[in-house]
MMTF fields as JSON, N, C-alpha, C and O atoms, coordinates in Angstrom:
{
  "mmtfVersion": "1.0.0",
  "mmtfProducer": "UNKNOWN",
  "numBonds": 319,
  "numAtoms": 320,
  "numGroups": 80,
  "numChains": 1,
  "numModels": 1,
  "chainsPerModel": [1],
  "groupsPerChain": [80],
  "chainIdList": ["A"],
  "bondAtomList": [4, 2, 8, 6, 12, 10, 16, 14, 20, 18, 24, 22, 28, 26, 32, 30, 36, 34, 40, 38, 44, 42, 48, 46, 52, 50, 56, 54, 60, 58, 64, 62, 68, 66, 72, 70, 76, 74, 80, 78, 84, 82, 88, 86, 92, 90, 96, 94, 100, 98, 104, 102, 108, 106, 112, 110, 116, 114, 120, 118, 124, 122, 128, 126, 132, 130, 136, 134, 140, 138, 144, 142, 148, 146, 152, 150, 156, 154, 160, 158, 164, 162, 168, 166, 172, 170, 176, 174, 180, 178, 184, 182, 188, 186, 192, 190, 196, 194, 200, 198, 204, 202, 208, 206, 212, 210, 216, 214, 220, 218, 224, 222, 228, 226, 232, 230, 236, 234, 240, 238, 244, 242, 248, 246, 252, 250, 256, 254, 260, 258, 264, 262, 268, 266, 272, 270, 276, 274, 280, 278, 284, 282, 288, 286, 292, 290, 296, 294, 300, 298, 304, 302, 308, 306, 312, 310, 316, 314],
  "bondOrderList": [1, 1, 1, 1, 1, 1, 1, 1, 1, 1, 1, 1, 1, 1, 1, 1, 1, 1, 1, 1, 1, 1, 1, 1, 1, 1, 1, 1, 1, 1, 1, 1, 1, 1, 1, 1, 1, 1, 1, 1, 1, 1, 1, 1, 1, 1, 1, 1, 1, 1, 1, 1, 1, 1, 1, 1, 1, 1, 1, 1, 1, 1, 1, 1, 1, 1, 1, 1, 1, 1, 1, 1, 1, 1, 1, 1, 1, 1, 1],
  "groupList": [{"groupName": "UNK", "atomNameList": ["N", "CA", "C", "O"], "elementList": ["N", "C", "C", "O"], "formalChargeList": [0, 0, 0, 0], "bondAtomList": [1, 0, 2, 1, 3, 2], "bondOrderList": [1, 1, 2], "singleLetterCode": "X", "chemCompType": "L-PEPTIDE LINKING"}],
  "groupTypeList": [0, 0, 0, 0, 0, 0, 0, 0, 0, 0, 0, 0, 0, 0, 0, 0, 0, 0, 0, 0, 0, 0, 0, 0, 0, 0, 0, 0, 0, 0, 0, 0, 0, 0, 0, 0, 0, 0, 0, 0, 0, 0, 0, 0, 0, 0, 0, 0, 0, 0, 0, 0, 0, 0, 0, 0, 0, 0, 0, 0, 0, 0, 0, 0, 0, 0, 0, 0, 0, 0, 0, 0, 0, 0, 0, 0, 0, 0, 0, 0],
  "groupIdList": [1, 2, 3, 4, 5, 6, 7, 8, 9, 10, 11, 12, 13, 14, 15, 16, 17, 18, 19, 20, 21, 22, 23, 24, 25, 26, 27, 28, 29, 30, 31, 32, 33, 34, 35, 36, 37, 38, 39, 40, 41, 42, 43, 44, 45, 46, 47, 48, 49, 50, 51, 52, 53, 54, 55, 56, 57, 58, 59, 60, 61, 62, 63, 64, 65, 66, 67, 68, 69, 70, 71, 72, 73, 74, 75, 76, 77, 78, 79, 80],
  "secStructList": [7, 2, 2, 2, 2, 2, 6, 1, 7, 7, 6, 6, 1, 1, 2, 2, 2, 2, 2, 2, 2, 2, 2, 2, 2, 2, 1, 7, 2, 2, 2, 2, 2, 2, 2, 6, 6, 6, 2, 2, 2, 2, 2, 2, 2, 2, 2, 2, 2, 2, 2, 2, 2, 2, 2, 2, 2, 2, 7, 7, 7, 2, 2, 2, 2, 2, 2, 2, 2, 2, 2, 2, 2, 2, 2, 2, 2, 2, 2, 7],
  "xCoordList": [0.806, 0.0, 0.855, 0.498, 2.278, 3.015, 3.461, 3.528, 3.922, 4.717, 3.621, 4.084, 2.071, 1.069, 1.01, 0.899, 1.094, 1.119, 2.041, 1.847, 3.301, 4.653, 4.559, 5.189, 3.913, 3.987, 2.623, 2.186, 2.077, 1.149, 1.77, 2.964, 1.024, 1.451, 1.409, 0.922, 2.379, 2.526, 3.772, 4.688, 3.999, 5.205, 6.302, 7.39, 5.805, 6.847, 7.349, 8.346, 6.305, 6.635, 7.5, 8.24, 7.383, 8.005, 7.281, 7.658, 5.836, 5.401, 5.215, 4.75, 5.586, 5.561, 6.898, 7.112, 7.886, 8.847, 9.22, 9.725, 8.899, 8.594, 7.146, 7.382, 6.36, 5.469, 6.356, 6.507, 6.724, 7.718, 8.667, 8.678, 9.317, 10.707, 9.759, 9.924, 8.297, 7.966, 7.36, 8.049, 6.334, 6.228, 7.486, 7.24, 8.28, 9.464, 9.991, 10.802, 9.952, 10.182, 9.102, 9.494, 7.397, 6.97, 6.334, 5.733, 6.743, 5.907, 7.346, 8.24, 7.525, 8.287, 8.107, 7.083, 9.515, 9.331, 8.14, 7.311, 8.061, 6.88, 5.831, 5.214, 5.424, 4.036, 4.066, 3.23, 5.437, 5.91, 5.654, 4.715, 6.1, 5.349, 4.136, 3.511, 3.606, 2.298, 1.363, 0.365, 1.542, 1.162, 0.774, -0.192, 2.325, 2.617, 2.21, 2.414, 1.58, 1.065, -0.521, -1.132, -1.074, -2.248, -2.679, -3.697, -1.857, -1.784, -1.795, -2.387, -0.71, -0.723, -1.467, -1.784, -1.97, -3.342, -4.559, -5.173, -4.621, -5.868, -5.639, -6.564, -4.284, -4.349, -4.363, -4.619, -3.893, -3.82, -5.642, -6.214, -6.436, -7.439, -8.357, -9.286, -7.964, -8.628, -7.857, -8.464, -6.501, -6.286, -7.261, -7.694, -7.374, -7.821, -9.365, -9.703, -10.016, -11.47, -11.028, -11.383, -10.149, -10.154, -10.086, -11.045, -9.203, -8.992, -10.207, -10.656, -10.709, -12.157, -12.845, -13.169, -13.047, -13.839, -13.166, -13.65, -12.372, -11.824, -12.07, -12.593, -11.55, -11.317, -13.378, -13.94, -14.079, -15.971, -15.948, -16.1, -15.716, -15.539, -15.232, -16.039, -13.942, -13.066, -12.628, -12.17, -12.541, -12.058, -11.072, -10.904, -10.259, -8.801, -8.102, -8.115, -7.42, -6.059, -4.341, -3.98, -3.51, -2.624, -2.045, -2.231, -1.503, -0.463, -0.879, -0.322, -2.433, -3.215, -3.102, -2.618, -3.519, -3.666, -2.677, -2.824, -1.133, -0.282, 0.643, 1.796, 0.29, 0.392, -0.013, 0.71, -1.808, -1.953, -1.916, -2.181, -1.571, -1.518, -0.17, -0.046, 0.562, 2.531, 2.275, 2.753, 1.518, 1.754, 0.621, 0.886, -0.316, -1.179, -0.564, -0.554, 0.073, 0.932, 2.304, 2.684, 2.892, 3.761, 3.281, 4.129, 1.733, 1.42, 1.002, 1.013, 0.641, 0.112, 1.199, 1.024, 2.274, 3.435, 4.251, 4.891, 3.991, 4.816, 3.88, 4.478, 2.472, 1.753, 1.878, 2.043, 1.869, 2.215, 3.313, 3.566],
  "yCoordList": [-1.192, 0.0, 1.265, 2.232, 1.303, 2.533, 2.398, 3.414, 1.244, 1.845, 2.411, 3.17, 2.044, 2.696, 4.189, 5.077, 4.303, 6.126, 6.537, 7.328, 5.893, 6.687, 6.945, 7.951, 6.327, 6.554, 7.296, 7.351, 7.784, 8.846, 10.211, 10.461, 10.674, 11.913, 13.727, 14.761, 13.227, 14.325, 14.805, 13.991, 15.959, 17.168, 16.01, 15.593, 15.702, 15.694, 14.044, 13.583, 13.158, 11.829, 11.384, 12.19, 9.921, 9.438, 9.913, 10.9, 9.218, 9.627, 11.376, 11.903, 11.842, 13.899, 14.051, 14.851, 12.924, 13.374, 12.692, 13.307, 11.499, 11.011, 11.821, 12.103, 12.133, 13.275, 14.533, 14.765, 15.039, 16.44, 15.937, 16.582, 14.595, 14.368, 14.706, 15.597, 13.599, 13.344, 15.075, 15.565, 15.835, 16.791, 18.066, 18.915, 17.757, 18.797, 18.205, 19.001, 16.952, 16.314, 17.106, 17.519, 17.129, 17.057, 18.915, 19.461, 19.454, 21.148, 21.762, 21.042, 23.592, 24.044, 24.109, 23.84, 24.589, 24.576, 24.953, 24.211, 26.346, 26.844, 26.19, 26.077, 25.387, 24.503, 23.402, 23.074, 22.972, 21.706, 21.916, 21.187, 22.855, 23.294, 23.544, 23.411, 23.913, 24.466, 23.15, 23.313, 21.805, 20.7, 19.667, 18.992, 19.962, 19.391, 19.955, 19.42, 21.157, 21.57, 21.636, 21.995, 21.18, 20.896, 19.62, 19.393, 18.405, 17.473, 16.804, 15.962, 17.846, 17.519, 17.61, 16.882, 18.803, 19.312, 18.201, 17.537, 18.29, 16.898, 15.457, 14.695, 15.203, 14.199, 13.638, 12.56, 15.145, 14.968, 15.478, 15.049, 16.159, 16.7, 14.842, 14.673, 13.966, 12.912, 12.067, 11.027, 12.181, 11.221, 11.568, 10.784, 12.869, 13.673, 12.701, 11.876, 13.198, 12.445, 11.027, 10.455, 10.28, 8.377, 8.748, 8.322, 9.403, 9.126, 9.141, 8.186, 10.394, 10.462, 9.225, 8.666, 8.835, 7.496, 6.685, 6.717, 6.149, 5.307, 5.299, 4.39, 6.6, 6.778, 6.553, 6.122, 7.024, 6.489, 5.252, 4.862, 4.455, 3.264, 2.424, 1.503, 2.301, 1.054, 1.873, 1.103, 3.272, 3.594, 4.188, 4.493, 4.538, 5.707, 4.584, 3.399, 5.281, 4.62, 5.311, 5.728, 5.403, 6.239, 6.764, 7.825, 5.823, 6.067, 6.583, 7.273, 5.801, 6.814, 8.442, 9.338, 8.477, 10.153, 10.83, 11.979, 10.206, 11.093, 10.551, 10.974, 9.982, 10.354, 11.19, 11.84, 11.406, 12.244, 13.45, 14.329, 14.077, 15.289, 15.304, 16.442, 14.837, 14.946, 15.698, 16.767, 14.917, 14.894, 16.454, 17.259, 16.526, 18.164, 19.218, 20.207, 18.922, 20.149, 20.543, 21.713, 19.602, 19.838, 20.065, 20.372, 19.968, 20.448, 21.968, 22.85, 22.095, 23.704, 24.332, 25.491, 24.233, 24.407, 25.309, 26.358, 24.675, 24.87, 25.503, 25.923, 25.918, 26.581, 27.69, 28.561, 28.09, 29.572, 30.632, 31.68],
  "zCoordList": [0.0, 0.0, 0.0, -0.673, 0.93, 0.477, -0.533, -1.225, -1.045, -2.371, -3.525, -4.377, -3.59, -4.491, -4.225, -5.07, -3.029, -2.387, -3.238, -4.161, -2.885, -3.454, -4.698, -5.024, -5.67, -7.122, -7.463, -8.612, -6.516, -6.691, -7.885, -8.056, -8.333, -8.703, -8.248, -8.704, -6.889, -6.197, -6.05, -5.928, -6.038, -6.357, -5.198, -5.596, -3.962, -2.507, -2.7, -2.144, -3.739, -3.772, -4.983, -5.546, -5.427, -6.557, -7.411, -8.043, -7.684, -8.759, -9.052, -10.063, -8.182, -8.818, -9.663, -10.574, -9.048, -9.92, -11.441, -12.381, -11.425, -12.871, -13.27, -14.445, -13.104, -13.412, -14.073, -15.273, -13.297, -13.221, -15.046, -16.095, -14.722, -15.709, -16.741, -17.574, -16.595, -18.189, -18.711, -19.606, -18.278, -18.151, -19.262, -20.118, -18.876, -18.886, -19.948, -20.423, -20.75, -21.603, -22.933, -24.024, -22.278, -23.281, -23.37, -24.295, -22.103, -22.393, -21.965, -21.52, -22.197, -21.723, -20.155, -19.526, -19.586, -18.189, -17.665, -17.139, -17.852, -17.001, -16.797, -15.738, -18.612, -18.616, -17.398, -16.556, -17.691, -17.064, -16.064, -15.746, -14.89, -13.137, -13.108, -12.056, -14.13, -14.184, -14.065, -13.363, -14.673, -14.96, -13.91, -13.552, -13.546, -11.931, -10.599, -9.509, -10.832, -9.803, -9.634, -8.627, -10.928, -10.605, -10.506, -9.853, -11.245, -11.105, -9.313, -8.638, -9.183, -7.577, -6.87, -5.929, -7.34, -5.966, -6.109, -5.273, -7.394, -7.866, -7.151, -6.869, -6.904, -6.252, -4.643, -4.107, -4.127, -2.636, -2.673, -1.671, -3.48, -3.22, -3.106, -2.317, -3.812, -4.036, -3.149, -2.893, -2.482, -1.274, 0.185, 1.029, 0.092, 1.062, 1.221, 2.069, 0.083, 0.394, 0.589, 1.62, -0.461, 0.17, 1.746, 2.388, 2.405, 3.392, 4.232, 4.866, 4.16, 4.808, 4.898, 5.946, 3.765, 3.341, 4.422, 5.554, 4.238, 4.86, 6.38, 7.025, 6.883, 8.703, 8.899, 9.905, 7.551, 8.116, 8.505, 9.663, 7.339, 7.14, 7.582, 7.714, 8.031, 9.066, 10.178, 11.022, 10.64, 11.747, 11.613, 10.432, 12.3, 12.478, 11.983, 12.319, 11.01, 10.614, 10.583, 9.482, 11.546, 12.007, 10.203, 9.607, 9.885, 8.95, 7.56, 6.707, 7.699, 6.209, 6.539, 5.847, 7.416, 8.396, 8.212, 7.797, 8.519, 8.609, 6.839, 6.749, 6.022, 4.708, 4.01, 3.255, 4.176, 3.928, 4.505, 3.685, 6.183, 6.318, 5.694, 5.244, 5.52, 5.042, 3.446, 3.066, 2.807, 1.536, 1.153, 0.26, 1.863, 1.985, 2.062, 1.329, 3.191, 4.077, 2.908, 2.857, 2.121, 1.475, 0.212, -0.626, -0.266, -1.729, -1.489, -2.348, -0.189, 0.042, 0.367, -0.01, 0.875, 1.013, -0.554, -0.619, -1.229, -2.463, -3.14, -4.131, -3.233, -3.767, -3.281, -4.135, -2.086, -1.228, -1.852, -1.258]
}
């Protein structure tokens, strides 16, 4: 289950940065951040709700919780 997180497509994980490579491969830079930064938000915006789901669902789960506050805190982070 972490290594599926990790290849998410978020700026702070693996998959933001093969995101980011391919990106920069195929738009100019700027597009290329531009891409990746909404990409990102779209995806912590959709870990955000799984998580919800989840903590209804089966109950508190420590490590979903603090993946996703990690991976939030560092997409709002870089948007600022």
């Amino acid at each position: 289950g972490l290594a599926l997180i990790n290849l998410l497509p978020v700026s702070c994980l693996d998959g933001g940065g093969m995101l980011y490579c391919l990106s920069c491969m195929i738009f100019p830079f700027e597009r290329a951040v531009s891409v990746c930064r909404i990409v990102s938000s779209a995806a912590v915006t959709a870990l955000v709700l799984f998580n919800i789901l989840i903590q209804l669902k089966a109950g508190f789960n420590i490590t979903l919780m603090a993946v996703t506050v990690y991976t939030a805190v560092t997409v709002l982070g870089e948007s600022a």
